[in-house]
N, C-alpha and C positions, 0 to 999 in steps of 0.2 A: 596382341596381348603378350606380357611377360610375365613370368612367375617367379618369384623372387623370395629367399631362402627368408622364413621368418625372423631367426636369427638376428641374419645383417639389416635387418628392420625395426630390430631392438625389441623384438615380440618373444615373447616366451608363455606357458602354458601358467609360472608363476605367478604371472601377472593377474590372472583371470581369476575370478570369484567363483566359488564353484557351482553357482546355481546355472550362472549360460555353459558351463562347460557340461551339466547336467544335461541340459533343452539339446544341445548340438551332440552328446551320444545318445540323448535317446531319439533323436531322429534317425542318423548314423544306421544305430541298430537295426529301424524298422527298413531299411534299404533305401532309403533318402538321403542327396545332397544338401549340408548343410554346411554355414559357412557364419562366423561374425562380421558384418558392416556396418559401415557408418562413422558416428562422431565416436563410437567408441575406440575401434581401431586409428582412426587419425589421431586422437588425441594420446592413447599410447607410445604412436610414433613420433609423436611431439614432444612428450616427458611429462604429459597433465597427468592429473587422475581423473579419470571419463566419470561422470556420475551415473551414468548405464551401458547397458551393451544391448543390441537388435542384432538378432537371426533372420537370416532368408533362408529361403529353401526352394525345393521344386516341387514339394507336397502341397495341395491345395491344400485350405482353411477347412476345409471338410476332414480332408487326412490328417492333418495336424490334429484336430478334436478329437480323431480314433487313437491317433498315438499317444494324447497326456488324457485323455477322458475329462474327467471332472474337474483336471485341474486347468484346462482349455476353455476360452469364451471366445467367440467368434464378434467382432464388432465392426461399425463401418458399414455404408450401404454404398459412399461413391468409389472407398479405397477399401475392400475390403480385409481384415486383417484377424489373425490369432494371436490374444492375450494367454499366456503359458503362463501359471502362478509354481515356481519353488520356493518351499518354504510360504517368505514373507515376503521376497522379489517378486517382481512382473517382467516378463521378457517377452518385447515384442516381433511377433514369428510374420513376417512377410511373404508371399510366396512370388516367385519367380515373376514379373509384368515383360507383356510383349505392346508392339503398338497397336490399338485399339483395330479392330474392322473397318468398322464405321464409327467413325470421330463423333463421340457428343459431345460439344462444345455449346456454350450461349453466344450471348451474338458476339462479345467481348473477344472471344476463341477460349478461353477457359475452360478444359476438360471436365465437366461435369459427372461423368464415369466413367470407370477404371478398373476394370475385372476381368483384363484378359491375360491371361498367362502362357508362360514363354519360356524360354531358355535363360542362361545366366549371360549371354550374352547380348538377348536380346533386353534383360534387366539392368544391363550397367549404362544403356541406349537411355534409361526411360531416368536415369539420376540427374538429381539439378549439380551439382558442382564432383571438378575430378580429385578433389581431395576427400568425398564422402563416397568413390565408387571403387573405392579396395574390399576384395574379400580375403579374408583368413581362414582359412581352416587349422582350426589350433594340434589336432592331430595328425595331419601328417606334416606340419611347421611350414605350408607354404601361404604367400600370397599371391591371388591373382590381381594384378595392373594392367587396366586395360587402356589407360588413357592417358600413361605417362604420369599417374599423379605423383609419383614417389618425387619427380622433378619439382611440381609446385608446392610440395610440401618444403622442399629443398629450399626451395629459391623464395616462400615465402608469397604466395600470389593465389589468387582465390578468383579463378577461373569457373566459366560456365560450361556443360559440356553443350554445344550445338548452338543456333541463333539464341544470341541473346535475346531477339525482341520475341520470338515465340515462345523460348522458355515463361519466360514472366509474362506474357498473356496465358500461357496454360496454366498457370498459378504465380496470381500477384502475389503471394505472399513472399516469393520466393525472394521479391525489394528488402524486404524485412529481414529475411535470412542471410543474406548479401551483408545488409550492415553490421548485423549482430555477430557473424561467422569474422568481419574485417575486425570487428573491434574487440572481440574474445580474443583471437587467435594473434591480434596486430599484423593482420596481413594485406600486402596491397590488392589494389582491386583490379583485376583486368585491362587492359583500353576500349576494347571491344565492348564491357560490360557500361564503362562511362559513359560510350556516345550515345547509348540507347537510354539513360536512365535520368529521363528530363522529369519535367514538372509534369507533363502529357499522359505521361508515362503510371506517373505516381495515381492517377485519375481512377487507376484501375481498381485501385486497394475499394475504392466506394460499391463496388460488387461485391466483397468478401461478408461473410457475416459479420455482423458486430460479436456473436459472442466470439466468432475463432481469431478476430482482431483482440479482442480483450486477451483471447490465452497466448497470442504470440506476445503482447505486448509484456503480461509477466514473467518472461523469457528474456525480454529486456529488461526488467527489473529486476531479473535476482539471477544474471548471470557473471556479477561479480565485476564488471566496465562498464555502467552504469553510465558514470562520468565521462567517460571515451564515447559512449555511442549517443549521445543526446545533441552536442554541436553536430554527428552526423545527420540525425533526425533532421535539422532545420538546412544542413546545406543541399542536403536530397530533396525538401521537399516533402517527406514522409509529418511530420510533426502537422501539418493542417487535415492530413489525414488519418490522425487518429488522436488528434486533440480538439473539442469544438469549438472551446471558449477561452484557450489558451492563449496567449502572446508568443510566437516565436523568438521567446530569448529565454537566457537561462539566466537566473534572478541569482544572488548571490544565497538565498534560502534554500533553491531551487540544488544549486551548485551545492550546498552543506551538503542537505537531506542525501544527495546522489552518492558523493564521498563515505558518509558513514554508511552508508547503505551496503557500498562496495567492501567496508573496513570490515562490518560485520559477519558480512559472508569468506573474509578472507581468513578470521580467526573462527570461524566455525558456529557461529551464533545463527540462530533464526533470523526471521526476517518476516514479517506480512507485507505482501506487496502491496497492500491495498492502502498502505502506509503515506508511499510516495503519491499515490491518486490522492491521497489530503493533502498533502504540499503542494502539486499540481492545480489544484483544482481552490487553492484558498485566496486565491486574490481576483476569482473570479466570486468565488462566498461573499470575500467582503465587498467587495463592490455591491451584489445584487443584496442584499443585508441592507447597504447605504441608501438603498433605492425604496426598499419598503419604509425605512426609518423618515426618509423627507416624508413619506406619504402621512405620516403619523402614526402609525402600526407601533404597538407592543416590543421591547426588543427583544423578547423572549418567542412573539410570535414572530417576529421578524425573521432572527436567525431560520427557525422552523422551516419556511416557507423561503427562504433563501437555498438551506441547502435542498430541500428538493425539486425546485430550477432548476441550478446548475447541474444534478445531478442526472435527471433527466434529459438534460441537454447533453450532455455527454455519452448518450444511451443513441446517439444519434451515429459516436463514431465506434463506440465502443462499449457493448451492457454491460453495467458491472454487477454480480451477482449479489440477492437482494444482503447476504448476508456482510460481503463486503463492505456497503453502501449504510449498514445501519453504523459498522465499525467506525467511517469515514464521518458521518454526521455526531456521533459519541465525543469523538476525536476532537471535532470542532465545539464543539457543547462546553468539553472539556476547561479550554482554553478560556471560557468566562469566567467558571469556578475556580479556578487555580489563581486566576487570577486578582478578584475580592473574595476569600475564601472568610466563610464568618469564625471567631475565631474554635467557636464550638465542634464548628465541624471538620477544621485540621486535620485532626487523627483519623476519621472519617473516610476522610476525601484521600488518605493519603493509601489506605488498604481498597480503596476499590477497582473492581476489576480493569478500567481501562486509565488507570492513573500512570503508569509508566509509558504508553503510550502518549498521552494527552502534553504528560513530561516532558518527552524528549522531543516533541513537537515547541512545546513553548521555550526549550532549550535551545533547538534550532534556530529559531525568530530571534531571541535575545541573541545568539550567538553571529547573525544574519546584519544586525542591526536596528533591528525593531524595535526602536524609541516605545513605543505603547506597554510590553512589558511592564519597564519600570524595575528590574530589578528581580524579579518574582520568580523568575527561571533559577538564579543564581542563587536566593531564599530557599527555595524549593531542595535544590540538590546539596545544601547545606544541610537542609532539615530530616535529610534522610539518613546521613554520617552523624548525627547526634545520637545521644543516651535518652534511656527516658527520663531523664531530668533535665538535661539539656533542652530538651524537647520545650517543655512545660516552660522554662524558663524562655526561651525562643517565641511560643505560644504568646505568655505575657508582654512581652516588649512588644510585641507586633500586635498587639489588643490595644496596648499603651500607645503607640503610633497612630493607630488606627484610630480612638479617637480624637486623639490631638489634631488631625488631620481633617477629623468632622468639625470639630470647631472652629478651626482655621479657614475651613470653606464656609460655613454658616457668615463666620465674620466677615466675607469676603477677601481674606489675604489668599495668596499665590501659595502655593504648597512645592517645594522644590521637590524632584523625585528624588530618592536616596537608592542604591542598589540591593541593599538587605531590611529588611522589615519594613517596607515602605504600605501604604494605605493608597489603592488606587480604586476610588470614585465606583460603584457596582452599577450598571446600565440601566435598570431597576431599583428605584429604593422601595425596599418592602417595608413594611410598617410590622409594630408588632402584633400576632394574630389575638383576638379577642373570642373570647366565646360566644355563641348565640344568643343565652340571657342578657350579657353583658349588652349587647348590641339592639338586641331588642328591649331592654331597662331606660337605654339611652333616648329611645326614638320615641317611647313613651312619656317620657316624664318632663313636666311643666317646665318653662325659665322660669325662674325664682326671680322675683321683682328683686332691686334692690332693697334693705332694709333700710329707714329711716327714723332717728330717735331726738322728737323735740326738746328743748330746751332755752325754756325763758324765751319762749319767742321764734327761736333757730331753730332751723331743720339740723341737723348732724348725720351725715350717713357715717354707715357700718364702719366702714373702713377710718372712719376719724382715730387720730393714732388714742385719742383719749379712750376710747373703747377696749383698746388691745393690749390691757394689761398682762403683763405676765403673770404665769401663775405660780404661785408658793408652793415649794415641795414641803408638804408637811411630816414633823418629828414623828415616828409611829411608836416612840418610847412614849411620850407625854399620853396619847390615847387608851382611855378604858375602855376593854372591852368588855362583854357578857351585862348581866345587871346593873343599872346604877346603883348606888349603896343608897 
């Protein structure tokens, strides 16, 4: 172990937000060692800005709830831990791991629990990589380095501490953290780590729950190299294990969505991960869409019963929660109404809740190359930088289109697509709705023979143009009204 002056580590007490500095004296005080580790400290020493900080200690979980009382929740039954709430922050409190007694592993070797505690050095034994097993102690400005990482933060290299191939059987996730830590950080990977990390290897992830697969994976989605860690996905082998119904390749849609994703999060914008699972997951939609529609289905039922297939099928490598899943099927809904929007409901469609989403999805596709569009994306993001007279007038031309376009298809001519105001064909034609007198007046009432009016011998029907005189608009000056005289 060496201890290395915080300072020349580019650490300072500046740096730190005051709520962990909070968590680490109020332990301090109660006569516990208390220390910051993890991606917070590494990412200091790197020049990021850490999105959290984690506490260890040597106070059990029980102690730590006597020290912050109410503002403590103990959680975790295989790794058990202390949520510390300041303020508005969550700081996650650790305490000290030694190695287990008796090993409970499944048959896989995966440590199943994890509850024994230990010394701080016997805790930096139990960390997966040695750029995530520096402690700080921000008060007396020292770090402890037990394993040389300050070298591979140096040199750029994202080493395991111990066998690789037990690490990642005592938790496959750890494949996932490998690539995500190489492609955040751009750091090389091990040799040691390469030779173990086959396809065989990747087999393990199929143990892991689906949901803790799902939260690792929006980890990959909104940690800003999006784009960086998805060719890794498929050269590791990781991508069939925790995609179901995917293609192992990145689509040039697939490539947008990732890049703006990455952009987003770099100028400080939101992001719903559940985003990219609609880009992910849409050319497995349309394909199963394509399969109801041969059968003869609805295409309204279609869609319906398409996205909760695929979605379902994807609950296979990873659940996605139910609330994401309704966002993700909206999304896709989206995309037929934006697409033949009637022209009434415009203004409509353009304030509703999931319309900026459904947007920059069908702006993706058009930006992708997605001939089916037709321009609509481009219309769309036009109609949004208008006035509202602009608007109306924008309204009408594309009403004006829109029928022209009905007619030209009735007549059988070819309709070219145009990029702005264009009319693209609705999957469904709806008729106009009638009311139930109306419909019931209809289904009652007699055909009317034709009418037939002889003459000199000859039949004449109705329609003889000699019938169809015009009528006289008559003078209502010449007209007396009231009495006659």
């Amino acid at each position: 172990m060496q201890t290395l002056h915080a300072s020349k580590c580019g650490l300072s007490t500046a740096q730190l937000p005051s709520y962990i500095l909070d968590v680490i004296d109020a332990l301090t005080k109660a006569g516990f060692e208390a220390y910051i580790v993890g991606g917070g400290v590494r990412d200091l020493m790197l020049g990021l800005n850490p999105k959290d900080f984690d506490a260890v200690t040597n106070a059990t979980p029980a102690q730590v709830k006597e020290v912050f009382g109410r503002r403590c929740r103990i959680i975790g039954r295989r790794f058990e831990l202390a949520h510390v709430y300041s303020g508005r922050e969550l700081v996650e409190v650790a305490t000290f791991r030694a190695p287990p007694k008796k090993a409970v592993t499944s048959a896989s070797g995966m440590i199943l629990r994890d509850n024994n505690w230990g010394t701080i050095e016997q805790d930096f034994a139990r960390r997966d990589f040695s750029i995530n097993a520096m402690y700080y102690q921000p008060r007396k400005g020292i770090v402890l380095d037990f394993c040389h990482a300050i070298d591979d933060i140096k040199n750029k290299t994202l080493r395991l501490l111990g066998d690789p191939t037990l690490r990642f059987e005592e938790d496959p996730v750890r494949m996932l953290r490998t690539l995500r830590f190489a492609a955040k950080l751009n750091f090389s990977i091990a040799p040691d780590i390469l030779e173990v990390f086959t396809p065989e290897m990747t087999q393990l992830l199929r143990d892991i729950s689906p949901h803790r697969l799902y939260d690792e994976s929006q980890k990959l989605f909104t940690m800003g190299h999006l784009n960086r860690v998805l060719p890794m996905l498929i050269d590791f082998d990781i991508w069939r294990q925790l995609f179901a119904d995917i293609d192992p390749e990145i689509s040039t849609f697939i490539e947008r969505a990732a890049i703006n994703t990455d952009q987003r999060i770099q100028i400080g914008k939101t992001i719903n991960p559940a985003f990219f699972y609609a880009v992910l997951l849409w050319k497995p939609f349309l394909e199963r869409c394509e399969f109801y529609a041969n059968k003869g289905m609805v295409a309204a039922e279609a869609r319906a019963q398409a996205g909760l297939d695929v979605l379902k099928r994807q609950a296979t490598r990873t659940i996605i929660p139910r609330f994401a899943e309704t966002f993700i099927r909206e999304v896709w809904e989206m995309q037929t109404r934006l697409l033949s929007p009637k022209p009434q409901q415009i203004q409509a469609l353009s304030t509703h809740a999931r319309f900026r989403a459904g947007f920059d999805f069908l702006l993706l596709r058009e930006k992708s190359g997605d001939q089916s569009t037709q321009g609509m994306g481009t219309w769309w993001d036009s109609y949004q930088l208008m006035s509202t007279d602009e608007k109306e007038r924008a309204i009408s031309q594309y009403n004006r289109q829109r029928a022209k376009s009905r007619r030209k298809a009735q007549t059988g001519d070819v309709v070219e697509p145009k990029s702005v105001s264009v009319e693209i064909e609705p999957l469904v034609q709806e008729t106009a709705p009638r009311s139930r007198r109306e419909r019931s007046r209809d289904r009652s009432k007699p055909e009317r023979p034709v009418q037939m009016v002889t003459s000199g011998g000859s039949e004449i029907r109705a329609d003889h143009p000699i019938l169809k005189r015009k009528r006289v608009k008559r003078d209502l000056n010449q007209v007396v009204f009231g009495p006659t005289q």
